[in-house]
Structures are given as structure tokens and as C-alpha cells.
C-alpha positions as CSV (number, residue, x, y, z in Angstrom):
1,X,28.4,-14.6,-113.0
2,X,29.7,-15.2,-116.3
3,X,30.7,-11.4,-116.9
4,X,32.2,-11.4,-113.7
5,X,34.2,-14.6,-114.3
6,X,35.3,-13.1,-118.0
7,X,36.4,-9.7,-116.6
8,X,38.3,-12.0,-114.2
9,X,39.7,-13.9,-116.8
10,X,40.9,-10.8,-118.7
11,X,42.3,-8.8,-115.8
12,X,44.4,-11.7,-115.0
13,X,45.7,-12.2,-118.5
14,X,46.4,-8.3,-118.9
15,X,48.7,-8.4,-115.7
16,X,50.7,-11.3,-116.6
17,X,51.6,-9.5,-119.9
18,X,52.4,-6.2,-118.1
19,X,54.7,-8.6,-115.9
20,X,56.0,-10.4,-119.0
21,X,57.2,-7.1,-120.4
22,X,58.9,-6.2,-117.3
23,X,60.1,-9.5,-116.9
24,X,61.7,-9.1,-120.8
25,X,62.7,-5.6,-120.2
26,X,66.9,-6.6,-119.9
27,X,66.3,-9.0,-122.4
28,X,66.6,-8.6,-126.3
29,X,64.5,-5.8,-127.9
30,X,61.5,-6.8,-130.3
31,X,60.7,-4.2,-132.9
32,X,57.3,-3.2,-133.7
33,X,55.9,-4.4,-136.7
34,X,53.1,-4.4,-139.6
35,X,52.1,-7.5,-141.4
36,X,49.5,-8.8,-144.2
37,X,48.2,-12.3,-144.3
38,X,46.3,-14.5,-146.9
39,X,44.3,-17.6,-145.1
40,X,42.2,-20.6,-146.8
41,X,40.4,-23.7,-145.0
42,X,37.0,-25.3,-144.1
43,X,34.3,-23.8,-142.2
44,X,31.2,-25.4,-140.8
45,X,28.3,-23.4,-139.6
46,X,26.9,-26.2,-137.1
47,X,23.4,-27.7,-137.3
48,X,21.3,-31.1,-137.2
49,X,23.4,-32.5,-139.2
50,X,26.9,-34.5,-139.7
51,X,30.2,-32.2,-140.1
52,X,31.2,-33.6,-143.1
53,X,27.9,-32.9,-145.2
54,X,28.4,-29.6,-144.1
55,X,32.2,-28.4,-144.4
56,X,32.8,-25.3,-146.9
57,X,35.7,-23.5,-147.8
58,X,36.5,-20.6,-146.7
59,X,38.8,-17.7,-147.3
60,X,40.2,-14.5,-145.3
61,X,42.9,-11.4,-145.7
62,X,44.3,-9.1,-143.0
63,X,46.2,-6.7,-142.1
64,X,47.4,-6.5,-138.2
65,X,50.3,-4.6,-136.1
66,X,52.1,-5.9,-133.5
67,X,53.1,-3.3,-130.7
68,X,54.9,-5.4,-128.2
69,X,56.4,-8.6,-128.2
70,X,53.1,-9.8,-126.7
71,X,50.3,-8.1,-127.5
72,X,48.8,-7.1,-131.6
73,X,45.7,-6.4,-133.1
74,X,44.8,-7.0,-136.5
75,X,41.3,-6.2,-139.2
76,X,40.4,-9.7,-140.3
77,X,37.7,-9.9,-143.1
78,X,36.5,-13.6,-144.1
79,X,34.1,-15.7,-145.8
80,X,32.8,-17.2,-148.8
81,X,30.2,-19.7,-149.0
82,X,28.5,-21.4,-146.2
83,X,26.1,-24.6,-145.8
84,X,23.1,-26.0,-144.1
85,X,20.7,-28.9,-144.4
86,X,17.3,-30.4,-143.4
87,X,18.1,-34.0,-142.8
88,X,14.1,-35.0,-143.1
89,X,14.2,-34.1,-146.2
90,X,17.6,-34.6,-147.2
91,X,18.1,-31.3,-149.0
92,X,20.9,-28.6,-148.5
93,X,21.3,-25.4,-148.9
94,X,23.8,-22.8,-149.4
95,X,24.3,-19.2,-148.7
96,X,27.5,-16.2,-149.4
97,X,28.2,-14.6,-146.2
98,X,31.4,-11.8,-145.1
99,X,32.7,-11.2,-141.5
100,X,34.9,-8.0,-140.2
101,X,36.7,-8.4,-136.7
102,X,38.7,-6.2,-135.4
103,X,41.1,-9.0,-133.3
104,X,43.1,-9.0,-130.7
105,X,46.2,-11.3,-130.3
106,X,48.0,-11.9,-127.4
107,X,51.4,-14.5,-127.9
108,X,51.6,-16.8,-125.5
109,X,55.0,-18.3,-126.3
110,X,56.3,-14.5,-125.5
111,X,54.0,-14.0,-122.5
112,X,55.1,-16.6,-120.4
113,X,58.9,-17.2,-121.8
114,X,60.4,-14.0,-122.8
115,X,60.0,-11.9,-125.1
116,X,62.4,-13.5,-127.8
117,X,60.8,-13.3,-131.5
118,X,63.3,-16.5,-132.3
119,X,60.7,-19.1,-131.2
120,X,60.4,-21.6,-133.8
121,X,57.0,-21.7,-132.8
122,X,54.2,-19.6,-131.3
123,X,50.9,-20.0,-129.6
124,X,48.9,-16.9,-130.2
125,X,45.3,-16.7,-128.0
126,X,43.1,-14.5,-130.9
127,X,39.5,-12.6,-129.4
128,X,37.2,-10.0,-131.0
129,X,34.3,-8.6,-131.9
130,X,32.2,-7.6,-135.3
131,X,29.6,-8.0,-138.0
132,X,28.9,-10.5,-140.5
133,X,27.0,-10.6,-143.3
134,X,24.8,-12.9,-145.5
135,X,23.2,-13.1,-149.0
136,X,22.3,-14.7,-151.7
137,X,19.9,-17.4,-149.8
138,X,18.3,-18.6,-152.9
139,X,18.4,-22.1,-151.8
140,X,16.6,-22.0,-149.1
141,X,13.3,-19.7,-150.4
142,X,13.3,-22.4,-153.2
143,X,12.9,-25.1,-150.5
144,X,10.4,-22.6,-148.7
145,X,8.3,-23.2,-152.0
146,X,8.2,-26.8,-152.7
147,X,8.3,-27.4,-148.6
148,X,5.6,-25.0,-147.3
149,X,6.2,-27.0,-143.5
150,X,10.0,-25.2,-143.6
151,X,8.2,-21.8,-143.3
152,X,8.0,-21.6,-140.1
153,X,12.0,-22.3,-139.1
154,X,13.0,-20.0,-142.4
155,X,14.5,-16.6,-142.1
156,X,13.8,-15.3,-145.3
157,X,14.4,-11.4,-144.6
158,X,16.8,-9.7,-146.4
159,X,18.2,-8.5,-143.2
160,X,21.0,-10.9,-142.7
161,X,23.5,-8.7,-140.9
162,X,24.6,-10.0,-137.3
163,X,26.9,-9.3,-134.7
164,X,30.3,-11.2,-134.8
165,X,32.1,-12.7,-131.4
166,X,35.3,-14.7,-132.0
167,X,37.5,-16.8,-130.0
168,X,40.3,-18.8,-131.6
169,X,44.1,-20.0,-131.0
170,X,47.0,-19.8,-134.0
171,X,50.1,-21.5,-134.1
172,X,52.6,-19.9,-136.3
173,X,56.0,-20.1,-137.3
174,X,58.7,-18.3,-139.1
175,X,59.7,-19.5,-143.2
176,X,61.9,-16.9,-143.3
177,X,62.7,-13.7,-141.7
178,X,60.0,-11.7,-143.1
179,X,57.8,-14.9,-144.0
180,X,55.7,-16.6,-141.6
181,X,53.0,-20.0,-141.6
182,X,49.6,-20.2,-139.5
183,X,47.1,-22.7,-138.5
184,X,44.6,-21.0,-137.0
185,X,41.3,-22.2,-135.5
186,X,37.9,-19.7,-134.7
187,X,34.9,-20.0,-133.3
188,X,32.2,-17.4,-134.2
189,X,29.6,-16.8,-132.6
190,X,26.3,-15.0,-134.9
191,X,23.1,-13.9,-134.6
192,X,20.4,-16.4,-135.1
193,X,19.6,-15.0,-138.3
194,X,22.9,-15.6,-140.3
195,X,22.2,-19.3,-141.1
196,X,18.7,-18.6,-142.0
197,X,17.3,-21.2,-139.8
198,X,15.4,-19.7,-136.5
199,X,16.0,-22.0,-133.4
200,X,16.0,-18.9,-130.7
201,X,19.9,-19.2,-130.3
202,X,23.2,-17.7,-131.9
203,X,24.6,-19.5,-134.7
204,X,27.9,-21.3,-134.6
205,X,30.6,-21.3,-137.2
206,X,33.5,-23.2,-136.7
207,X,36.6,-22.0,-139.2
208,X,40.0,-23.7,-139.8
209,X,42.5,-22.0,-141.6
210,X,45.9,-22.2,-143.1
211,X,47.6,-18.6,-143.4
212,X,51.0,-17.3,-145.2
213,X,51.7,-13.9,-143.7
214,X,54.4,-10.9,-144.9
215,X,55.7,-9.3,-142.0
216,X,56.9,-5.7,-142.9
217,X,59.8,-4.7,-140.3
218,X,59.7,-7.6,-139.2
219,X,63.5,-8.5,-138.2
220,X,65.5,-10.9,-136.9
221,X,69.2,-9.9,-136.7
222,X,71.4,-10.2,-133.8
223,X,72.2,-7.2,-131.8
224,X,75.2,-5.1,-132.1
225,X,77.7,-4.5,-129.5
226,X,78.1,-0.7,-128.5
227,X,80.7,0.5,-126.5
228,X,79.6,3.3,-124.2
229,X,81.8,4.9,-121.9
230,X,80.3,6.0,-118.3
231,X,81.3,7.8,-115.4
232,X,81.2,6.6,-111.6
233,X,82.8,7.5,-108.6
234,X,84.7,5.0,-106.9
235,X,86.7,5.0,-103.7
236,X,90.5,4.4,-104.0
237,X,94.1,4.0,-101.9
238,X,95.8,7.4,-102.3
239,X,99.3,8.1,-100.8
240,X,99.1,10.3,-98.0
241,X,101.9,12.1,-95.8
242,X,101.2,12.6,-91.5
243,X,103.4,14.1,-89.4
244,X,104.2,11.7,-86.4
245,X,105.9,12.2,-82.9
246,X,109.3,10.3,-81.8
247,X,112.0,10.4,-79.2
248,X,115.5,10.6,-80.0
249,X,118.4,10.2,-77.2
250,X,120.2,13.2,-76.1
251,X,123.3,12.3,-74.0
252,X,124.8,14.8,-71.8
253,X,127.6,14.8,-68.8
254,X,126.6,16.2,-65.6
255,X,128.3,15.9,-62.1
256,X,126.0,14.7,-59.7
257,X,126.0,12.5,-56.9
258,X,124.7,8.8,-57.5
259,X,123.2,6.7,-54.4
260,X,121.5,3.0,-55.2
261,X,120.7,0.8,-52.5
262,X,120.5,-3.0,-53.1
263,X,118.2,-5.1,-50.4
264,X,118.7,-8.4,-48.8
265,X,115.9,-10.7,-47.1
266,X,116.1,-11.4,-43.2
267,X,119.2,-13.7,-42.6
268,X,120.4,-13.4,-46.2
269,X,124.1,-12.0,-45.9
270,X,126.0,-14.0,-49.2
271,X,125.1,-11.9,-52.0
272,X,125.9,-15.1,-54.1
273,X,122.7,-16.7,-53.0
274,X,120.2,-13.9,-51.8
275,X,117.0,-12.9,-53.3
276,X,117.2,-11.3,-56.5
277,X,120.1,-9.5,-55.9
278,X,122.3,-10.3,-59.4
279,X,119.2,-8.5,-60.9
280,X,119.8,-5.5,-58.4
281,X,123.6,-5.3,-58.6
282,X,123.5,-5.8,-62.5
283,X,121.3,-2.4,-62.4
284,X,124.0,-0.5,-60.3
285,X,127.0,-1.3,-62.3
286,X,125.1,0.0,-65.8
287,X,124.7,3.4,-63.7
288,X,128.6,3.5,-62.4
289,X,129.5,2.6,-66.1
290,X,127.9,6.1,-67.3
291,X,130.9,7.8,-65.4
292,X,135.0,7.6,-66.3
293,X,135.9,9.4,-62.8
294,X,133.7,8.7,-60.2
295,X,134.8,6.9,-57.3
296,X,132.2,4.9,-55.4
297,X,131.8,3.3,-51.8
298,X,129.8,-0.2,-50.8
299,X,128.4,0.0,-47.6
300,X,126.6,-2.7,-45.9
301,X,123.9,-2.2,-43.6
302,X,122.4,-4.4,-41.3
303,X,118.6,-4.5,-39.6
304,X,118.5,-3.3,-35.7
305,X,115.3,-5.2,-35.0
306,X,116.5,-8.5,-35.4
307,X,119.9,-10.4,-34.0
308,X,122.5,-8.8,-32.4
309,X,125.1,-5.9,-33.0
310,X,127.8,-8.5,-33.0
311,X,125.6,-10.3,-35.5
312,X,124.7,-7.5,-37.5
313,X,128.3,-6.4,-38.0
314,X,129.4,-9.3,-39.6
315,X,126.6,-9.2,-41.9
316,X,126.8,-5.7,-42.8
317,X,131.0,-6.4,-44.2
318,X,130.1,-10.1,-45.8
319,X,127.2,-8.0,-47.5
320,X,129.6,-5.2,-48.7
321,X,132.7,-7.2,-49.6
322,X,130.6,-9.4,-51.6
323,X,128.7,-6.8,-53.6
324,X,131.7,-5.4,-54.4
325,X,133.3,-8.5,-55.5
326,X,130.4,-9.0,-57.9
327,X,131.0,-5.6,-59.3
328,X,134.6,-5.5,-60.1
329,X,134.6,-9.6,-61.0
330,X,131.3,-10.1,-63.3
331,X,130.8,-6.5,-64.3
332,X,133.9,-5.3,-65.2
333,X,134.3,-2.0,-62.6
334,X,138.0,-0.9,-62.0
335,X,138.7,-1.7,-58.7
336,X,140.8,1.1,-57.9
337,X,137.7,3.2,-58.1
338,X,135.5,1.1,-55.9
339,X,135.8,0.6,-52.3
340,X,133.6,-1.9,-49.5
341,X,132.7,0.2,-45.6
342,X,130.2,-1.4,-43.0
343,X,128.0,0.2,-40.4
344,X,126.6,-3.0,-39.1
345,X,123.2,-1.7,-37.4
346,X,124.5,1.4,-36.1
347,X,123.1,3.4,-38.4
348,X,119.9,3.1,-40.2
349,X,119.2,4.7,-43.4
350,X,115.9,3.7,-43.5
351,X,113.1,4.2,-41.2
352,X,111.5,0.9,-42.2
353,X,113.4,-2.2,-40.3
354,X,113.1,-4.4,-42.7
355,X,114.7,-2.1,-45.5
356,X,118.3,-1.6,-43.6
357,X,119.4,-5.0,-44.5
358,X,121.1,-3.5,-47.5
359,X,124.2,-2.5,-49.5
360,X,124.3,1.5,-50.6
361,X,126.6,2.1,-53.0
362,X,127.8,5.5,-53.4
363,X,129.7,7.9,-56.0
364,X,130.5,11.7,-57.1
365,X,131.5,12.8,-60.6
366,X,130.9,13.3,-64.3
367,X,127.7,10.9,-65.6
368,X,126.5,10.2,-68.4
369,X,122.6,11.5,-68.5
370,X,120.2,10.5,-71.5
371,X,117.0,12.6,-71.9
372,X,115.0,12.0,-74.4
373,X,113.6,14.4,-76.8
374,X,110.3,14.6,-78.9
375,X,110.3,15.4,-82.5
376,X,107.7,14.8,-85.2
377,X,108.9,13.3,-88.9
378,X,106.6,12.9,-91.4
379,X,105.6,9.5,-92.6
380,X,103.8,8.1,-95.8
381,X,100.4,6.3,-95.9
382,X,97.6,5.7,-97.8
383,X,93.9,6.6,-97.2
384,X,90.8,6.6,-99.1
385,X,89.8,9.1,-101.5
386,X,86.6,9.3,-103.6
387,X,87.4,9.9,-107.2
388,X,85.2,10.1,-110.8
389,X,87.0,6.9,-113.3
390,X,85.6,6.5,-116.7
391,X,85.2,2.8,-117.8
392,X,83.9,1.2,-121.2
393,X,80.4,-0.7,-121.2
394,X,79.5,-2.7,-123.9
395,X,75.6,-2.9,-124.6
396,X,73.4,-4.9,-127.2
397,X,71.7,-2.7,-129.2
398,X,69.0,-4.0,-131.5
């Protein structure tokens, strides 16, 4: 369960840094870089006894490599002197010891903020593995000698070397640009051997440590503005010419006949007050105006299904004379080209009843005709074109 919970552990932290590095990947570019470091503290090697009868110093060097903005490694080698005691008998004793890790560091502050090496401060999660070493345990075979009892939880061998598992946190800040402070706090975890005591379990050393570190590379400078010109294609308005179709008048003179009948409802005889008959007549006189010559004749028509022909008579001439008052009075027609007949209901134009209750006007001689002709002219527009434009981008380069 425990492997499975630590592989766990791990898998989860090595996807959020892939994520944090895509996450940074428009952001600003931190370099690569090599640094040394010089660390001093306290350690204590836990035991039966009080912390404070048992903290040593302790000092350490390495040399690491960052490769991304949040994940390093570095070779850490410390030690010095370390310390245990028999409370029973109040005695301690001392030993020299040495540890190698190869460590890994992941930054934190990077990880989950962005990968910005500006931070004022860092939280850096340190793990690794490797060997440690002990000697020089003088102290405790001369307890050995005048305490016989003590033999049996001594390790006297001179095999003191043990595996090395760490596990610590740093906090570290920048001086300067290529100068840099640490606290940093281990656990390591050693065989049972290293603190030549036996108590069936792996010894504990806890180490706190104060480092000043030289970063080489290590840079800090705001980017630099590039201009870069690119190429895209972009759609624009460009003029363009089509040829379109129109009509144009074409006035000609032609002798023909003209013949335009104007109706009147049942009844209706006064043109001054039938149905839509201004309209009708208005319509007439633009067609008699086309001509200079033409001489025309209004004649009224009357219906032979209704009244009588006495009847019909009269409204036939009242129909004529007043069409042809209309005419000549509101629309200007020379009167001595224009002259009123009646038929009354003797004849019928029309074989429809209802349509003989009309005027016909008549005429022969030179019109006016308009045709119209279609031509095409050309006419400006715009429509859209696809074209390559070259613009300037500015980028950051660090």
C-alpha cells in the first residue's frame, strides 16, 4: 500500500510539472543553469534522549543543474560529526560520518505559479537517494569496555556504510542576480548501523542548514523586444468593374391610327362625376399630345340592354360633349383638332353590354412612339480578393 500510495504521489506531481511547463510556455523564458552551494547548521541523529544534548554541527557542498524552471538535480555531500547518548548512564558519544545524494528538486513556487525566476522567494520540495558513511567510533568501544552491559546494543563493526533516503523542503531566495540564500531542512533516513546503536530499525538524522549558493548563468534580465516581420493572407475590398444592362428611350414618328375607349358605370352619363374617369381621360390626352397633326373624334356610346333608345341617345352626346370638354379645357387639346359624334345604342362596339357605355376617341397621323432599347455600361464595385500583406510582430526574446 505504501509503494502504491508513493508511486501515486509521484505520478501526480510529475503531471502537474509537465502541465506547469505548458501552462509557462507563452510566458517569460528561464534559462538553464549550473550552481555551487556551501551549507552549515545543526544535525541530530535521534535517540532516547533530549534534542538539545544531542545537536551537532554539520556541514555540506554541492554542485546541482537546473534544466527547467521547475525541475533540478544536484550531488549533495554532507557531514561532520554526529552524537548519541545512554541516558542510564549519562555518557555520550561521538562519531565522524559522510553522506552522497544524488537529489532531486522540484520548485514549487514555479510549479504552481509560473515559471517566473523573479520570485522573491521559493519553496523547493528536495528527494533522493545514497550512501553514508561512519568512522571513527572511538567513543563508544571505550564505553563498551568500562560498561560490558552496552555490548549487546553496540555496533562495533567497522562496516559502517548504509544506504541514504532523504526527504527535505528549501526556501531560497535571490541576494543578487547570481547570489542566492537557503534554509533548508532534511530528513535522512540510515541503516541501523550508522549510529552504532542496534534497535532493529533505520536511524534518523534530522539536518538544518543554512546555504549561500553561486549560480553560474544564472540571469535575470528583462527581455528584448524583436521585431519580426510575417506574412499572412488576408481578405480585402478591391475595385472591380461589371458590365450591367439598361434601357435608354428611342423616340420615333410613325403614322398610325390611335383608338382609346374610356368607360362609364350603369346610369353614369356626366363625366364630371363618373367612376374614375379623370384618371381614364388624363391617359387619352398624354397619347393625343404625342401627335402635332392628328385630328381625333369623341364618340359616345351607350348600353342596348338597359333603358331606352331615346334614353340611350341622350347619354351617348352628354358622354361625348363632356369628354371632350375635359380634353380641350383641363388638358390643353386644340379644339379645332378635336370633334364630339354619338351613336346612342345603335351600334355596339363591344360584345360585352356592360362595356358600350363608353366614349371612343379616335385619331390618324404622325405619333410620337418611344421604344426602349437595352444596352450594357459598365459600372464600378468592389469585391473581395485574397491577398499575402507583410506586418511587423514584436516578440520578447530572452
Amino acid at each position: 500500500m505504501k509503494k502504491l500510495l508513493s508511486f501515486a504521489a509521484f505520478s501526480l506531481l510529475l503531471t502537474n510539472t509537465v502541465t506547469a511547463q505548458d501552462h509557462c510556455s507563452n510566458g517569460p523564458k528561464l534559462k538553464s543553469y549550473n550552481y555551487v552551494e556551501v551549507q552549515g547548521g545543526l544535525e541530530w541523529t535521534t535517540t532516547n534522549a533530549k534534542i538539545d544534548k544531542l545537536l551537532q554541527p554539520i556541514g555540506a557542498v554541492s554542485f546541482g543543474h537546473y534544466f527547467t524552471p521547475v525541475v533540478g538535480a544536484r550531488l549533495h555531500v554532507s557531514g561532520l560529526q554526529a552524537k548519541g547518548r545512554f541516558e542510564s548512564l549519562d555518557q555520550d558519544y561521538k562519531w565522524n560520518f559522510i553522506t552522497t545524494d544524488a537529489d532531486l528538486m522540484l520548485n514549487l513556487t514555479n510549479l504552481f505559479s509560473c515559471c517566473n525566476y523573479s520570485h522573491p522567494l521559493n519553496v523547493i520540495l528536495v528527494g533522493g537517494v545514497g550512501l553514508a558513511n561512519a568512522w571513527k567510533n572511538d567513543d563508544m568501544k571505550d564505553l563498551i569496555k568500562t560498561n560490558p552491559g552496552l555490548a549487546p546494543l553496540a555496533w562495533t563493526s567497522d562496516n559502517r556504510l548504509s544506504h541514504n533516503l532523504r526527504a527535505g523542503l528549501r526556501l531560497e531566495t535571490n541576494v543578487t542576480k547570481p547570489l542566492g540564500v537557503s534554509l533548508e531542512i532534511d530528513a535522512n533516513s540510515m541503516a541501523d548501523r550508522f549510529n552504532s546503536k542496534t534497535n532493529d530499525a533505520d536511524d534518523w538524522m534530522i539536518s538544518g542548514m543554512i546555504g549561500v549558493s553561486y549560480r553560474f548563468g544564472y540571469r535575470n534580465t528583462k527581455p528584448r523586444q524583436v521585431v519580426r516581420q510575417v506574412e499572412e493572407e488576408v481578405w480585402i475590398d478591391a475595385p472591380d468593374t461589371i458590365m450591367v444592362k439598361e434601357k435608354r428611350p428611342i423616340v420615333k414618328n410613325e403614322h398610325k391610327k390611335m383608338e382609346e375607349a374610356i368607360f362609364f358605370q350603369i346610369r353614369e352619363s356626366d363625366a364630371n362625376a363618373a367612376t374614375g374617369i379623370d384618371i381614364a381621360i388624363k391617359k387619352v390626352a398624354d397619347l393625343m399630345k404625342t401627335s402635332d397633326d392628328a385630328v381625333f373624334t369623341v364618340t359616345g356610346y351607350a348600353d342596348k340592354g338597359t333603358g331606352n333608345a331615346k334614353l340611350n341617345k341622350m347619354y351617348a352626346e352628354k358622354r361625348a360633349v363632356d369628354v371632350t370638354n375635359k380634353l380641350i379645357n383641363e388638358h390643353g387639346i386644340d379644339a379645332s383638332r378635336i370633334k364630339s359624334d354619338s351613336k346612342g345604342d345603335t351600334v355596339q362596339p363591344f360584345e360585352e353590354n356592360d362595356k358600350n357605355r363608353c366614349v371612343i376617341v379616335t385619331g390618324e397621323g404622325t405619333f410620337k412612339v418611344t421604344t426602349y432599347e437595352e444596352y450594357e455600361v459598365p459600372k464600378v464595385t468592389t469585391k473581395k480578393v485574397k491577398t499575402t500583406v507583410t506586418r511587423e510582430v514584436v516578440e520578447e526574446v530572452y
